[in-house]
C-alpha positions in Angstrom: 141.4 -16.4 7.2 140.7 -13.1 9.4 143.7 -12.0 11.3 142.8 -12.1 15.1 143.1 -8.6 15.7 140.8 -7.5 12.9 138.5 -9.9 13.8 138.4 -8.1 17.8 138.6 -5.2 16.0 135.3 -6.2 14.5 133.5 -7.0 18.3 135.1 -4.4 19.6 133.5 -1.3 17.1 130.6 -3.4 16.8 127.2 -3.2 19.0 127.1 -6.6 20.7 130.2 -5.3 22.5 129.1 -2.0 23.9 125.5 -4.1 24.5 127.4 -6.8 26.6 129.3 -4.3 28.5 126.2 -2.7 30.0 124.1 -5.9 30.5 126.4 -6.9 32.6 127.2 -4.2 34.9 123.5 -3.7 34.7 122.7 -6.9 36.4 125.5 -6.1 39.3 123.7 -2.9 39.6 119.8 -4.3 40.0 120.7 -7.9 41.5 120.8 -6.3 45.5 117.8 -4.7 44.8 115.9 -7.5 43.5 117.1 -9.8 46.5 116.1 -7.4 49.1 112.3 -7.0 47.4 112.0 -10.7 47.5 113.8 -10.9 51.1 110.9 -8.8 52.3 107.9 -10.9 50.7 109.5 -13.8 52.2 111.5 -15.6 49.7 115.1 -17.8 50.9 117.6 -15.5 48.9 120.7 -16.7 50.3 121.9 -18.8 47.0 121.1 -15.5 45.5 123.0 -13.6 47.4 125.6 -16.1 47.0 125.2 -16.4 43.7 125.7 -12.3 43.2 128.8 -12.6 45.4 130.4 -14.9 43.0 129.1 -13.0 39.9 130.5 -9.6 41.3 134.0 -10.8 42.2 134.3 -12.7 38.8 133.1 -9.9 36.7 136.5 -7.9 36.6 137.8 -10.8 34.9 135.7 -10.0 32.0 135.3 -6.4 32.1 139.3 -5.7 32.0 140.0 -8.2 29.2 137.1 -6.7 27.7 139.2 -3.1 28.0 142.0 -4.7 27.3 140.7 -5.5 23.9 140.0 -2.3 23.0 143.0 -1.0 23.5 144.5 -3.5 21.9 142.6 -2.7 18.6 142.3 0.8 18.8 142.4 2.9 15.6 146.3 3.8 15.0 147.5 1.9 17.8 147.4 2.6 21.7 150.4 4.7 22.9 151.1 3.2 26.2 153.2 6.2 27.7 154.2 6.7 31.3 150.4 8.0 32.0 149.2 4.9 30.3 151.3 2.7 32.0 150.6 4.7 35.4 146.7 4.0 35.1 147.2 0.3 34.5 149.8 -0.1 37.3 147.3 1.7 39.6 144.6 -0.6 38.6 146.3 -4.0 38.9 147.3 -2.3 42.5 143.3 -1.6 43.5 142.7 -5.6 42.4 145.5 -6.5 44.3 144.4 -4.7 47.2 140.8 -5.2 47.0 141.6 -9.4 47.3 144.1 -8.5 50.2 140.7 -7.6 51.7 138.2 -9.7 51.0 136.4 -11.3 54.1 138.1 -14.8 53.4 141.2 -16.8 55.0 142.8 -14.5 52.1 142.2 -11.9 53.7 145.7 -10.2 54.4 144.3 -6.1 54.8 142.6 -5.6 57.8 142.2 -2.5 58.9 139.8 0.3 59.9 141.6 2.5 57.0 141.0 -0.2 54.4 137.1 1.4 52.6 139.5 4.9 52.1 142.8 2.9 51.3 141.0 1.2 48.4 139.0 4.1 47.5 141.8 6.8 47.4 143.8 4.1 44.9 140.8 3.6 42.8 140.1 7.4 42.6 143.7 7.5 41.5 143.6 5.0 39.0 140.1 6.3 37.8 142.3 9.7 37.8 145.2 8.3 35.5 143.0 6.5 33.2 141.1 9.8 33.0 144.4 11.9 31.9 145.9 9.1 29.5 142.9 8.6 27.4 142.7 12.6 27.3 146.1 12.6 25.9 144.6 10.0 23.3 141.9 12.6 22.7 144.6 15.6 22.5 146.5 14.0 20.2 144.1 13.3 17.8 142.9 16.7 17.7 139.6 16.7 20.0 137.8 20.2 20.3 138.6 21.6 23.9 134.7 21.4 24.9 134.6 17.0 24.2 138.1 17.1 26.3 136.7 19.2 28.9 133.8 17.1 29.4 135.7 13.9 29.1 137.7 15.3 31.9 134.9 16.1 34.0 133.5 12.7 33.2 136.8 10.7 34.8 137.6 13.5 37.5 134.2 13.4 38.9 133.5 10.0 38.8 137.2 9.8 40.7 136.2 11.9 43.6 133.0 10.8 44.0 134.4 7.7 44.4 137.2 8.9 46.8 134.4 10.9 48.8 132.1 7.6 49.0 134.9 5.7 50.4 135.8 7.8 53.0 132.3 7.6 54.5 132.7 4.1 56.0 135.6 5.3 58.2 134.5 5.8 62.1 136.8 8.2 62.7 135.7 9.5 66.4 136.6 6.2 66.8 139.5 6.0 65.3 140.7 9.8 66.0 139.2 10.0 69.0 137.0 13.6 68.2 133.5 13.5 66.8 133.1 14.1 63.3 131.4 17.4 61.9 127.8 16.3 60.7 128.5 18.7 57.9 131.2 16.5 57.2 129.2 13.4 57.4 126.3 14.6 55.2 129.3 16.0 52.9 130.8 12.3 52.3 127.1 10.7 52.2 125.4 12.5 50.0 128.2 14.9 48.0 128.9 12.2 45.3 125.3 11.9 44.3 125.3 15.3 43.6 128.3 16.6 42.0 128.1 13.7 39.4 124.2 15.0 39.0 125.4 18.4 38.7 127.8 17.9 36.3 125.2 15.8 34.3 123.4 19.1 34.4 126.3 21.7 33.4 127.2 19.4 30.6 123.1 19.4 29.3 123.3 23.1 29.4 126.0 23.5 27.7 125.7 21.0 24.8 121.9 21.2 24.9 120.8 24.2 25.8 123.8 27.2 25.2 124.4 25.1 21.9 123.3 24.8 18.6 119.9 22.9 19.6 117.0 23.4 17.3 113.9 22.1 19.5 113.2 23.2 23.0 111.5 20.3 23.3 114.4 18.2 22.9 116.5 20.0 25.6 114.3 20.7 27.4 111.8 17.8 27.4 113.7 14.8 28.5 115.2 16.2 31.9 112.0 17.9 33.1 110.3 14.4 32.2 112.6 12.7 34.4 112.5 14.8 37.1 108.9 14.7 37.1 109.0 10.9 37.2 111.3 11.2 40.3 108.9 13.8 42.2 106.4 11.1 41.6 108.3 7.9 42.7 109.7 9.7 45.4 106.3 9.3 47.2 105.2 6.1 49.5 107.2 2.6 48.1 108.1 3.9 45.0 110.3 6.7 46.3 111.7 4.1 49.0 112.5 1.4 46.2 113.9 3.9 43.2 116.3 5.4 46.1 117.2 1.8 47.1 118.2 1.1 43.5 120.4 3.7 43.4 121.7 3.0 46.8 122.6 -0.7 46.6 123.3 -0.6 43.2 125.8 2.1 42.6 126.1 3.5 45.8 124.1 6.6 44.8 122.8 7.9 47.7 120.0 10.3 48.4 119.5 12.6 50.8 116.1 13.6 52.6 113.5 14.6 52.0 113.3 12.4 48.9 111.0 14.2 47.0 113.9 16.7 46.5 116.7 14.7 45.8 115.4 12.3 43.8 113.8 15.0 41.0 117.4 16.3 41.0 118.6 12.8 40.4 115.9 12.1 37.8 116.4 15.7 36.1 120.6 14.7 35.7 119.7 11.3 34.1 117.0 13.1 31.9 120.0 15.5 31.0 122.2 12.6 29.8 119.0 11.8 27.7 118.5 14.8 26.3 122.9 15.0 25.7 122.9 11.7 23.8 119.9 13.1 21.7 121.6 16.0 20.0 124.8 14.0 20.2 123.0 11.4 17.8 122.6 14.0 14.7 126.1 14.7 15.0 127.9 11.4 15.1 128.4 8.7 13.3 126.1 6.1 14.8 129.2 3.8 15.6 130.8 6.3 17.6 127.6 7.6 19.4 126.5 4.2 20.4 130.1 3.5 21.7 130.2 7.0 23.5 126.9 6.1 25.1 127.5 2.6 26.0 130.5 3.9 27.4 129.2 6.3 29.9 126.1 3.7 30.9 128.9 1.1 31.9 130.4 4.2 34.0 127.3 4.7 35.4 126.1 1.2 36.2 129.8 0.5 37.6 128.5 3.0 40.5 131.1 3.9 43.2 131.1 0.8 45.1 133.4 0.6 48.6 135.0 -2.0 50.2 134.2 -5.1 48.5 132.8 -3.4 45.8 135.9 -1.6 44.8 137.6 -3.4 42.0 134.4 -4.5 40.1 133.1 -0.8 40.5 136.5 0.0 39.0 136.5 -2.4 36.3 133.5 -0.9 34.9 134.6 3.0 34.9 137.6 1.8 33.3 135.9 -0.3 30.5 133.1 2.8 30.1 136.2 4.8 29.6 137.8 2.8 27.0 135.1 3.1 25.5 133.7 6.2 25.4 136.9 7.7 24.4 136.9 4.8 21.3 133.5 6.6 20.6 135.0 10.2 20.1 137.6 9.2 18.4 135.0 7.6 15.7 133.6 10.9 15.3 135.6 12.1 12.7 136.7 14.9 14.4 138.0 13.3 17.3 135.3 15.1 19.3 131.7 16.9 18.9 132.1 20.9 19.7 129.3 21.8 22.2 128.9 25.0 20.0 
């Protein structure tokens, strides 16, 4: 009989895991968008909406056992060090906190801090997680162009959480002075764009100041999307694609639509076009983990407020991952040169 850790070992490398992962931080992300479009043609959608409320605040309990479990089978063994142990401390503090403030006779954090409380300890622990699977990738030799784009990955994802948590403080309220609009726009939209712009830098430098052989294949994919975007972005479509972002992952877009939404479109097109050259230079195992791994980032979104821990969950589990991915790839990595 199979030892129980080879046998999670086996789930763990294998497809349906990575699959799972993003189904179901892909139906968190869709389900508000779905209930509102049948809200407005009429249809009762509060055992929906009920429904979703349940499924959102149970899903940590699957997505960190689910992380748990690849930790816990990860090639070598996982050294738990003090940045490790930091990162998980950290994240059992956000869950902790984030049912301290539920809206519920639990509910022991009330305050007008609480959206910036939560999100400066999640940025932290997306932070932590960010530095101790780096050391991971350090130690097992990782090229310093997959490091520096792992790090980007965690960092940005970290303050654009931090930034989107921040918005839903009133602070001339609060502080008495009224906040610079610059400011405002800055916290509303600024996340949207730095993780789209680092999307971008990370195309152009794997995809395009690499060794790419087809233009069309850098080149194609984001211009597609964005495109698409400049299309949608018009009448209901551009009204419903920003929605999705919006409610889903807390993506927001600024106006005019027909702007942002191209730039959107072009970053997502850029992760295309990324995970395309990536694919001829990785193992298939450790691509598809790699990839998986930064969907369930991106369909974890940067949710505040009640949001906070299963938004969490989901980096963390697309970070497990996708660092599981390059250590797969034989080289601990895949040079962007």
């Amino acid at each position: 009989m199979a030892a129980p850790r080879a046998i999670l070992r086996r789930i763990g490398g294998g497809p349906a895991f990575v699959v799972l992962g993003v189904i179901l931080l892909g139906v968190r992300f869709f389900a508000p968008t779905l209930a509102a479009l049948l809200g407005v043609q009429g249809v009762d959608v509060s055992g929906l909406d009920a429904g979703f409320t349940w499924y959102s605040g149970l899903l940590p309990l699957v997505l960190i056992p689910f992380a748990g479990i690849v930790l816990w089978t990860w090639p070598g063994g996982f050294r738990w060090d003090a940045r490790s142990v930091l990162a998980s401390a950290l994240t059992a503090a956000v869950g902790t906190l984030w049912v301290a403030s539920l809206d519920s006779p639990l509910r022991v954090l009330a305050s007008p801090w609480t959206s910036l409380i939560l999100g400066a300890a999640a940025a932290a622990a997306i932070a932590s997680w960010d530095i101790a699977l780096g050391g991971a990738l350090v130690r097992a030799g990782a090229t310093d162009g997959t490091l520096l784009g792992f790090r980007a990955l965690g960092i940005g994802y970290a303050v654009a959480f931090f930034l989107w948590s921040a918005r839903f403080v009133d602070y001339g309220y609060e502080l008495g002075v009224e906040f610079p609009g610059v400011l405002t726009r800055l916290l509303d939209y600024g996340p949207s764009l730095l993780l789209s712009f680092l999307s971008i830098a990370f195309w152009i430098e794997i995809s395009v100041l690499g060794p790419s052989r087809s233009l069309l294949r850098a080149f194609g994919p984001p211009v597609g999307f964005a495109l698409v975007g400049l299309a949608l972005s018009e009448g209901l479509g551009g009204f419903i694609f920003s929605h999705v972002l919006t409610w889903g992952g807390s993506y927001a877009l600024f106006a005019p639509s027909y702007v942002s939404l191209p730039v959107v479109m072009f970053a997502i097109g850029a992760f295309v076009a990324v995970s395309w050259t990536l694919r001829s230079r990785m193992p298939r195992a450790a691509w598809r983990s790699l990839t998986g791994g930064i969907l369930c980032i991106a369909l974890a979104g940067i949710l505040p407020l009640g949001g906070a821990f299963p938004s969490l969950a989901g980096i963390v589990l697309g970070l497990v991952v996708a660092t599981r991915g390059l250590l797969g790839a034989g080289e601990a990595g895949v040079s962007a040169r």
